[in-house]
C-alpha positions as CSV (number, residue, x, y, z in Angstrom):
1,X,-6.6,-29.4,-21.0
2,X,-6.1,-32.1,-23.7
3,X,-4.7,-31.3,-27.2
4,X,-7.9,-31.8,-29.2
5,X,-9.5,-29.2,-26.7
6,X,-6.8,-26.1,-28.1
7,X,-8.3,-23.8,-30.6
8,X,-4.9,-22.2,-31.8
9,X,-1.3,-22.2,-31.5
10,X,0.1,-18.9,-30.4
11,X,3.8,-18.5,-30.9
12,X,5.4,-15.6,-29.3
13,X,9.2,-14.5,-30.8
14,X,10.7,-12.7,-27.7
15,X,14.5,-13.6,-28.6
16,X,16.1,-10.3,-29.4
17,X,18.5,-8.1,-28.0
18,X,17.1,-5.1,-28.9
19,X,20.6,-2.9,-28.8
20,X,19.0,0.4,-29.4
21,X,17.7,-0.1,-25.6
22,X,21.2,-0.2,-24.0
23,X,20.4,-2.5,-21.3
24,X,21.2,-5.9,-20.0
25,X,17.6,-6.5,-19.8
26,X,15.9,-8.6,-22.5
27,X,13.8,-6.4,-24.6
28,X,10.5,-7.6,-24.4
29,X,11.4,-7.5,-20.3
30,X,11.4,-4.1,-20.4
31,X,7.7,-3.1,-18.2
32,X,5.0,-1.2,-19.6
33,X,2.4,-0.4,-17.0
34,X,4.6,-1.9,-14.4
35,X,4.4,-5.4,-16.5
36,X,6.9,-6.8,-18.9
37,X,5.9,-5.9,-22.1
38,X,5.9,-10.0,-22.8
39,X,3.7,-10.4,-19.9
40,X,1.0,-8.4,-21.9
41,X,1.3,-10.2,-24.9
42,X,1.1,-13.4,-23.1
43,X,-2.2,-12.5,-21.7
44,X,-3.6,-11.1,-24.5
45,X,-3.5,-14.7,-26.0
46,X,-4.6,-16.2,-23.4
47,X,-8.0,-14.0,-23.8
48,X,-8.2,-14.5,-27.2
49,X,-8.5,-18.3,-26.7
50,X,-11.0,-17.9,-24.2
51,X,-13.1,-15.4,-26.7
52,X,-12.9,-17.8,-29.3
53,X,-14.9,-20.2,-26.8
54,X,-13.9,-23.3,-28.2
55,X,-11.0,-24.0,-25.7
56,X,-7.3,-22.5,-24.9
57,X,-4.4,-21.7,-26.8
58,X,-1.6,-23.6,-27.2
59,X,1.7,-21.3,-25.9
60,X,5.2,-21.7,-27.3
61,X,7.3,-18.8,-26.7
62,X,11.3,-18.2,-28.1
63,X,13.8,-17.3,-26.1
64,X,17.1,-16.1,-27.3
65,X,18.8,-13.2,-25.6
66,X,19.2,-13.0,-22.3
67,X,19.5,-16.9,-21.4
68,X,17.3,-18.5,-19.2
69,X,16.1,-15.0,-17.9
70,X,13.3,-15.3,-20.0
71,X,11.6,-18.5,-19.6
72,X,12.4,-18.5,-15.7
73,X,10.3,-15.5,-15.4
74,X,7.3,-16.6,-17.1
75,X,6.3,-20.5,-16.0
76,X,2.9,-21.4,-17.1
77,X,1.8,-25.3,-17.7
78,X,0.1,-23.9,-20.7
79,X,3.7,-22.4,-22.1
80,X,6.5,-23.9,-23.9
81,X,10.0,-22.9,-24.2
82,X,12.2,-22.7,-27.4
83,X,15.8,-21.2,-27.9
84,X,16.8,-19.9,-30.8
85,X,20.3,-19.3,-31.0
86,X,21.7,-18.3,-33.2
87,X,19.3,-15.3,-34.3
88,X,19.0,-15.7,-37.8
89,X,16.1,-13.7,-38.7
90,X,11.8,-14.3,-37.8
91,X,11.6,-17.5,-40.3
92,X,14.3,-19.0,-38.2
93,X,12.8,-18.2,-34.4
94,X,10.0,-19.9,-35.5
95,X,11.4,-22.8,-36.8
96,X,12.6,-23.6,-33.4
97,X,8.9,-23.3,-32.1
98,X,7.6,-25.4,-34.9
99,X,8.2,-29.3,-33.0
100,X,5.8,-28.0,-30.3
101,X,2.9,-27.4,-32.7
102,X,-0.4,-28.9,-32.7
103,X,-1.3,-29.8,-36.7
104,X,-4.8,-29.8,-36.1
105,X,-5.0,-26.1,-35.1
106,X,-3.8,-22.9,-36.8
107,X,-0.9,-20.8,-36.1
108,X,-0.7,-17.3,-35.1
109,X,2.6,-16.0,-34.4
110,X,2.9,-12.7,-32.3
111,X,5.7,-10.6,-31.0
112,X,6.8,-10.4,-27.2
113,X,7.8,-6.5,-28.2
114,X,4.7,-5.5,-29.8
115,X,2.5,-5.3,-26.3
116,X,-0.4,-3.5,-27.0
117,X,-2.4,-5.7,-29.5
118,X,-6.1,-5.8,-28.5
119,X,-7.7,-9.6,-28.4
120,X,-10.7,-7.7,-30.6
121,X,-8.4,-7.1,-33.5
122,X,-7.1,-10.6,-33.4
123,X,-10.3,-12.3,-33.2
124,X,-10.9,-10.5,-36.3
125,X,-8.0,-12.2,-37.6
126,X,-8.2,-15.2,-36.7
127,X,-11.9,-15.7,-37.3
128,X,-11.3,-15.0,-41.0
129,X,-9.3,-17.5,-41.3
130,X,-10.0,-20.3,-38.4
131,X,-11.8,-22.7,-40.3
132,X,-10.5,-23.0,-43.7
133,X,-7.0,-24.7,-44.5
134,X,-7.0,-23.0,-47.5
135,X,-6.8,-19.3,-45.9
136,X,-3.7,-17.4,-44.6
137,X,-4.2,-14.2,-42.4
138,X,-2.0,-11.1,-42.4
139,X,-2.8,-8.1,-40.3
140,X,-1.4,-5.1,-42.0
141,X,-2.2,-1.3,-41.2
142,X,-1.8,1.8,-43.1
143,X,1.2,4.3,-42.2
144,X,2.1,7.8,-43.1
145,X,5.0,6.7,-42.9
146,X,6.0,3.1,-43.5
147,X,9.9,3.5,-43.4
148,X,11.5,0.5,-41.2
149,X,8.5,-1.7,-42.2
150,X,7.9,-4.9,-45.0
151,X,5.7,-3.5,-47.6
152,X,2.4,-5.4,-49.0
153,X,2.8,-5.8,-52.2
154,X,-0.7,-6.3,-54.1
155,X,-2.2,-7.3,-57.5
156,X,-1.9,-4.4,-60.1
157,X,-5.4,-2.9,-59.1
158,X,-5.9,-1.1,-55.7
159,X,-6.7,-3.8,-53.0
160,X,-5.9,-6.5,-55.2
161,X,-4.8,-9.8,-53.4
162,X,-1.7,-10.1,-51.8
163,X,1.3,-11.5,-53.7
164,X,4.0,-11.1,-51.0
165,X,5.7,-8.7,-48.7
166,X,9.5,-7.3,-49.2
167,X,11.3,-5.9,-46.5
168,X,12.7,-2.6,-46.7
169,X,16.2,-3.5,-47.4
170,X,15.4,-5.2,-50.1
171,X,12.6,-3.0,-51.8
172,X,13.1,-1.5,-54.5
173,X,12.2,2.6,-55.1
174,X,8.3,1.8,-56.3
175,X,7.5,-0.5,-53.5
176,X,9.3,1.8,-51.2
177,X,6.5,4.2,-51.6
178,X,3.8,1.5,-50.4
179,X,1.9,2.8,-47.3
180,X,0.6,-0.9,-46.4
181,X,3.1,-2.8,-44.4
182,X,3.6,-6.0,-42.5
183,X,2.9,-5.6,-38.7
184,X,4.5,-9.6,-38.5
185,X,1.0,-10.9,-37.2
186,X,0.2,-13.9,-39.3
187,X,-2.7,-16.8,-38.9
188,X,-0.9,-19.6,-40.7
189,X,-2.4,-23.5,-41.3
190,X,0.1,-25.4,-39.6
191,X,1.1,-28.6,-41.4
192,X,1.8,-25.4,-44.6
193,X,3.6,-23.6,-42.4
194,X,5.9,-26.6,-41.3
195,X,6.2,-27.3,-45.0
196,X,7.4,-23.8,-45.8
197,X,10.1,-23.2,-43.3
198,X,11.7,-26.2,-44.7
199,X,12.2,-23.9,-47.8
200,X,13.0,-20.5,-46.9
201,X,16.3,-19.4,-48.0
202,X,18.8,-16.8,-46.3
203,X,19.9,-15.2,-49.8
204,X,19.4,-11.8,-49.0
205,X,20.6,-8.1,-47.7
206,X,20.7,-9.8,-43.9
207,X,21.5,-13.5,-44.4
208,X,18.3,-14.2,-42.4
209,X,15.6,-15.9,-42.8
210,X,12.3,-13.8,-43.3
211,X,8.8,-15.3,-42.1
212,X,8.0,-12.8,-44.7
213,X,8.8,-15.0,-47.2
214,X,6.1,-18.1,-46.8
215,X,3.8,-15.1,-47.9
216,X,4.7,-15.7,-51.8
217,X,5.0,-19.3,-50.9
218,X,1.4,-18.8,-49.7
219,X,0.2,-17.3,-52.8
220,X,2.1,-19.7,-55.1
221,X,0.1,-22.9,-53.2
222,X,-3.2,-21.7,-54.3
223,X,-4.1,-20.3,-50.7
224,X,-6.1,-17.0,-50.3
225,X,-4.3,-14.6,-48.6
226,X,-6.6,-12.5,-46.3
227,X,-6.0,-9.2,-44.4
228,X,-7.2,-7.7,-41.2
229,X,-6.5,-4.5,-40.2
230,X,-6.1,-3.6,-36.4
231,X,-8.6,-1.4,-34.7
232,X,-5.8,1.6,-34.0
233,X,-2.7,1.5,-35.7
234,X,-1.1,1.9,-32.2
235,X,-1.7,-1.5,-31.6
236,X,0.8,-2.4,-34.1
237,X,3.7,-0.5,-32.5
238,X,6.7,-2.4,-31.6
239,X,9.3,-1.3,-29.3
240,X,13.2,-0.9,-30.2
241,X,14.4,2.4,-28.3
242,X,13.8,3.7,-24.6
243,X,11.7,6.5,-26.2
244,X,9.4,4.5,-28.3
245,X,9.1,2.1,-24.9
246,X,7.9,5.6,-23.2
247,X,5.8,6.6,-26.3
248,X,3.9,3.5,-25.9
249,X,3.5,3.5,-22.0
250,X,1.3,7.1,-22.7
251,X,-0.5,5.3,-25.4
252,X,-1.4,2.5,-22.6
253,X,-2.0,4.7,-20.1
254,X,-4.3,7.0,-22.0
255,X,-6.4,4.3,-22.8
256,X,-6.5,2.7,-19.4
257,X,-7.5,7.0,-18.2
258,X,-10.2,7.2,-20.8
259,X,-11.5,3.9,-19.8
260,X,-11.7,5.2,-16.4
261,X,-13.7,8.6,-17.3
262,X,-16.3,6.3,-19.3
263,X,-17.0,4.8,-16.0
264,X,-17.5,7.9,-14.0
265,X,-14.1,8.8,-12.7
266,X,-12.8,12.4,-12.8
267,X,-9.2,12.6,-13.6
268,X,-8.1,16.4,-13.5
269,X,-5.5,15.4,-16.3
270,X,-6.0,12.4,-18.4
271,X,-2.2,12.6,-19.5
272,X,-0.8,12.4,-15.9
273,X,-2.1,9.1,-14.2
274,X,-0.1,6.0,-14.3
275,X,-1.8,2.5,-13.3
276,X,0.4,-0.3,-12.9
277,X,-1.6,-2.9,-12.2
278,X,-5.8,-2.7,-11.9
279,X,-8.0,0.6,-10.5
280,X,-11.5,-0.1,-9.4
281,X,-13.4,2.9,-9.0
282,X,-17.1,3.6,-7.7
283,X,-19.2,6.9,-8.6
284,X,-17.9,10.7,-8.6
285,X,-14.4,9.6,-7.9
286,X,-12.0,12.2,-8.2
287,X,-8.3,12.0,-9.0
288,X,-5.7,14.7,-9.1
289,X,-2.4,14.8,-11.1
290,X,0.5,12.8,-11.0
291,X,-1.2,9.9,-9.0
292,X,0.4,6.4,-9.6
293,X,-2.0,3.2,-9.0
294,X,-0.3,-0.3,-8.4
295,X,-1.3,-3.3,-7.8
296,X,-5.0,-4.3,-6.6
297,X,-6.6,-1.1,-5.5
298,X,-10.3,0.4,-4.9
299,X,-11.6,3.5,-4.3
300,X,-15.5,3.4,-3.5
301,X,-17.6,6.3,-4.5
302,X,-17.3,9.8,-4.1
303,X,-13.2,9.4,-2.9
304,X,-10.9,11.9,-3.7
305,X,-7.0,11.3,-4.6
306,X,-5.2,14.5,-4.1
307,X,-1.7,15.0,-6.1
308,X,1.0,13.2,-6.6
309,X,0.0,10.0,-4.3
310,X,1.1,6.4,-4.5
311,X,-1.4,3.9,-3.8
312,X,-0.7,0.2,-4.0
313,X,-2.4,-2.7,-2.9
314,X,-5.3,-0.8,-1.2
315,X,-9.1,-0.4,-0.4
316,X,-10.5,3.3,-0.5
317,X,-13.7,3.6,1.3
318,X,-16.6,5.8,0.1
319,X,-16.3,9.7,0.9
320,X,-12.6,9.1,1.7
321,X,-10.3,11.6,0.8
322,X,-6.6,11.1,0.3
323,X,-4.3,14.7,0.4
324,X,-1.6,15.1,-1.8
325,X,2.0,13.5,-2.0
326,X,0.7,10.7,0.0
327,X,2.1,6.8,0.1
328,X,-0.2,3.7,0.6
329,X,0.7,0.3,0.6
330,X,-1.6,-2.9,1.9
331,X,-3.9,-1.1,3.6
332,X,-7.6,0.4,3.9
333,X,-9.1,3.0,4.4
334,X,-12.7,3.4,5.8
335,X,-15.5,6.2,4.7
336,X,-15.2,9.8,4.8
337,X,-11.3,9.4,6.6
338,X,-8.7,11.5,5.5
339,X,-5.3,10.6,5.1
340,X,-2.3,13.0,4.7
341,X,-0.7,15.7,3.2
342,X,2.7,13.4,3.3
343,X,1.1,10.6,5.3
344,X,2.7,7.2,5.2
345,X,0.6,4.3,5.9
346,X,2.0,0.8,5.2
347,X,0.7,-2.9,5.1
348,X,-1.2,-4.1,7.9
349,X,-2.8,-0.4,8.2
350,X,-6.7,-0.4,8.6
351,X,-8.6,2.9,9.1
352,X,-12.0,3.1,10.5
353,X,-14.7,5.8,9.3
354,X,-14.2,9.3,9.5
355,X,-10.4,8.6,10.9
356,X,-8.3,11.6,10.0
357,X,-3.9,10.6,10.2
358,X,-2.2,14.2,9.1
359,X,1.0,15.3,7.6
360,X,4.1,13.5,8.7
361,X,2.1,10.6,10.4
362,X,3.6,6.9,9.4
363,X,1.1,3.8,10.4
364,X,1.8,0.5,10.1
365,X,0.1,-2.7,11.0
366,X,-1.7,-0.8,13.3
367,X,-6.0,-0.1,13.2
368,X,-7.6,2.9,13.9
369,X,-11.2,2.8,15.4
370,X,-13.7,5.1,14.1
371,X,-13.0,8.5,14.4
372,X,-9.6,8.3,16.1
373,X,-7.1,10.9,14.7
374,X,-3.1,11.1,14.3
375,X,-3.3,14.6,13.0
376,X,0.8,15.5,12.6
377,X,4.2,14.0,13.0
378,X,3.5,10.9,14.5
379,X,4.4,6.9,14.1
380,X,2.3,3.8,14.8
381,X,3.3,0.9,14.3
382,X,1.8,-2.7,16.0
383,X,-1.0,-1.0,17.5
384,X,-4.6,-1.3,18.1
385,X,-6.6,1.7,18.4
386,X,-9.7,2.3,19.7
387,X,-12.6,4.9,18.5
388,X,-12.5,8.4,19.4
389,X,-8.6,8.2,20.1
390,X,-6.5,11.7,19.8
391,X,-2.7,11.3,19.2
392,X,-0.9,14.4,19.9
393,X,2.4,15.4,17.8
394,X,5.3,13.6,18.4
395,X,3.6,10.6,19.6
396,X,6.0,7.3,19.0
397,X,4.8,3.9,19.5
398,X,8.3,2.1,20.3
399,X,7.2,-1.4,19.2
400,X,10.8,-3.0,18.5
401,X,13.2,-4.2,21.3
402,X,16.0,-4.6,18.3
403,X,14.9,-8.2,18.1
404,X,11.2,-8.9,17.9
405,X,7.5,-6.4,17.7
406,X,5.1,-5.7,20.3
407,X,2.0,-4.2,20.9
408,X,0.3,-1.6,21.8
409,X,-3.1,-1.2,22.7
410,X,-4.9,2.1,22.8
411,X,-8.7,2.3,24.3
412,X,-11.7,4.5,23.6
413,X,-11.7,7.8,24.3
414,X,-7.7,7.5,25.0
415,X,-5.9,11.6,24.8
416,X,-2.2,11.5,24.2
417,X,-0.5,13.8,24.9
418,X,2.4,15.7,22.2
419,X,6.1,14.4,22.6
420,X,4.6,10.8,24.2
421,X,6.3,8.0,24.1
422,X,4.5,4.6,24.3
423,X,6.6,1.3,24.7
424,X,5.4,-1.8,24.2
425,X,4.1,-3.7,25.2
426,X,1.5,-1.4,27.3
427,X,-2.2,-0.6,27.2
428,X,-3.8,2.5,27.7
429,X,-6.9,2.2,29.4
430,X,-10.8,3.8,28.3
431,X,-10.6,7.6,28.5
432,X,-7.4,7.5,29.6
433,X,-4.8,11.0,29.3
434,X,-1.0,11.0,28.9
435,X,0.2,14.2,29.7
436,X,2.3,15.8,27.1
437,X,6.3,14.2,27.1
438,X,5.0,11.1,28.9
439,X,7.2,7.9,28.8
440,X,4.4,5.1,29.5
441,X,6.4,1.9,30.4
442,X,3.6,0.6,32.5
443,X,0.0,-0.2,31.5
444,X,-2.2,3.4,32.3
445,X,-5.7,2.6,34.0
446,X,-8.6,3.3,32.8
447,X,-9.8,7.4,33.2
448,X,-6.4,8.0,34.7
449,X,-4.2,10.8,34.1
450,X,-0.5,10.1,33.3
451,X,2.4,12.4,33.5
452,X,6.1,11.0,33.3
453,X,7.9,14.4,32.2
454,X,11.1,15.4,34.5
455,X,10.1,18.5,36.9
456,X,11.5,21.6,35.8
457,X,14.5,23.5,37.4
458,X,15.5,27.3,36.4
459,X,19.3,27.9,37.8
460,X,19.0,31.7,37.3
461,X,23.2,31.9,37.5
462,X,24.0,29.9,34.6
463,X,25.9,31.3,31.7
464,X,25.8,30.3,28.4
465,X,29.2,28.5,26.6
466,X,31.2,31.2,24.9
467,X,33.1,30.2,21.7
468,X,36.8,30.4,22.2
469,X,38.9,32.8,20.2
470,X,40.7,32.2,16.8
471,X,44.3,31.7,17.2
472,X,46.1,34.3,14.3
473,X,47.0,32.5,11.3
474,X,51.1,32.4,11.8
């Protein structure tokens, strides 16, 4: 994309330490929904630029704390690196970021710790101010409590125009009681802004130098300072502690639960569903408590998620029906199959319709034809089943010599046996029985019966082992 196509620059200040986390990870590395919370902001901006229709966004993000960890994680040809070190303060980040600005195209800085900041809201920003040079955009929001936060301080009637925002360091008692403050997010004309880093001053309570501050400069120039206010203050929410990370991880997730309900799903709770990555669902779904949703996953209509599961990475069929405290990674499910209680099934695993694998059964890289059942305390692993399959309890599919896999292949209409053992690589021919405790090391023909168990012996003198007495403690 060439420079003239970029609507916006978007610089993202994700330098800080953020001490009150007490971790060695960057702040704005810290995951909500499974994600960085940088990685949110990042492609929140990206949709902006695409909603503004007019082309991309030009992406400069600061780095500080943390090194290289930062920038390494995120590589992007439409992202830029800065450093800023030392951390003196928002004015100075973003002087670092201020070489790799287009001058043709506003500014709009964001913050890699503020991750929940809806594109909607910043289109309304942005779009107030996008094109005039003679406009400069603040979103501020309205708090109960504005302690912590840089108050707006307006013209001496109510709503008056913005004259310029004080920290609350360096308020004083009547601007303390100001309920408007600063959220940080600013749409700024760029050649200005470059103009009025070059002036800010560190003469105050931190020694730092505020972004704040261009807001009076702002006002002095002549330019109209315009507000925005975000849809729900939550949006506004930064994060400096582990609880107010947690605080807004239930905000995200309630949102991403009623999202969910408005497009049919039942969730039992609302407040106990975690999805860390995206959840597709079809018609009448229904999902118990406690469930956590990762990566790509569907569920079709009418499936049913029972408590506590983990599904990641996986396709749920229609009518399907997954029992509680079950695990699910890379694999699929076909309709009306039920998986678990406590069923494992890991990548590779492909279940036909109306498959049923129980409690205690582990599959992996194996399919299951239609209607074939593992009902209890079984593994396989590198298999192929065929339909109408039944897999006794205890059945093991020994597909690893210690140093490379091997198959198995199970016919229609196979019967195993409990307590079978099947070691690859074998077949088991159509409608085919192993008799309970068979050892198949052979391929079994087709319609044969199998039997490897030892014949039993009864020794009707034996006597069982008798423990040997104490010896007295001298």
């Amino acid at each position: 994309m060439t420079d003239e196509a970029i609507v916006l620059n978007v610089v993202v200040l994700a330098a800080g330490m953020g001490k009150r986390m007490r971790s060695d990870l960057p702040k704005v590395m810290h995951p909500v929904a499974g994600r960085p919370m940088l990685a949110h902001v990042f492609e929140t901006a990206r949709a902006l630029g695409a909603r503004l229709g007019r082309g991309g966004v030009n992406l400069v993000g600061v780095y500080g704390h943390g090194g290289r960890l930062v920038p390494d994680a995120f590589v992007a040809p439409d992202l830029q690196w800065a450093e800023q070190m030392p951390q003196r303060g928002t004015g100075h980040a973003v002087m670092q970021a201020a070489p790799r600005l287009l001058a043709h195209v506003p500014t709009l800085i964001l913050y890699g710790d503020v991750p929940l900041t809806t594109v909607d809201t910043l289109e309304r920003l942005v779009r107030s101010v996008i094109d005039s040079q003679r406009r400069f955009g603040l979103l501020t929001v309205e708090l109960a409590d504005p302690t912590g936060y840089g108050r707006v301080v307006r013209g001496a009637t109510p709503g008056g125009p913005v004259q310029r925002i004080v920290e609350q360091r360096d308020a004083s008692s009547a601007e303390q009681l100001i309920r408007e403050v600063n959220t940080g997010v600013m749409v700024i004309p760029t050649p200005d802004l470059r103009r009025w880093l070059d002036a800010l001053s560190d003469d105050n309570a931190q020694a730092e130098y505020y972004l704040t501050d261009i807001v009076g400069m702002a006002v002095a120039d002549g330019l109209e300072v315009v507000t925005a206010q975000p849809t729900h203050a939550w949006e506004t929410l930064g994060v400096n502690s582990r609880a107010q990370l947690a605080e807004l991880e239930r905000v995200y997730q309630r949102g991403l639960a009623d999202a969910l309900m408005e497009r049919g799903a039942h969730l039992l709770d609302p407040a106990r569903i975690d999805v860390r990555g995206e959840l597709t669902v079809g018609r009448d779904v229904c999902i118990d408590v406690g469930c956590v949703f990762e990566g790509q996953v569907t569920l079709g209509d009418r499936v049913r998620i029972g408590p506590y599961c983990v599904l990641r990475d996986v396709m749920i069929r229609e009518g399907a029906e997954i029992a509680a405290y079950s695990h699910l990674e890379g694999a699929s499910v076909g309709a009306n199959a039920r998986v678990g209680p406590y069923a494992r099934l890991r990548p590779g695993a492909e279940l036909g319709p109306r498959v049923h694998i129980g409690n205690f059964v582990e599959v992996k890289n194996s399919s299951f034809g239609a209607d074939a059942k593992a009902n209890h305390l079984a593994y396989v692993g590198d298999s192929t089943v065929g339909e109408r399959v039944n897999i006794g309890a205890g059945t093991i599919t020994c597909n690893y010599d210690g140093a490379n896999k091997h198959r198995t292949v199970i016919e229609d209409d196979v019967f195993i046996g409990s307590n079978s053992e099947l070691v690859a690589p074998v077949r088991v021919g159509r409608g085919a029985t192993l008799g309970a405790g068979t050892t198949l090391t052979k391929d079994a023909p087709p319609g044969a019966l199998v039997i490897t168990r030892a014949q039993a012996r009864t020794l009707s003198d034996w006597v069982r082992p008798a423990k040997n007495p104490k010896t007295p403690k001298a």
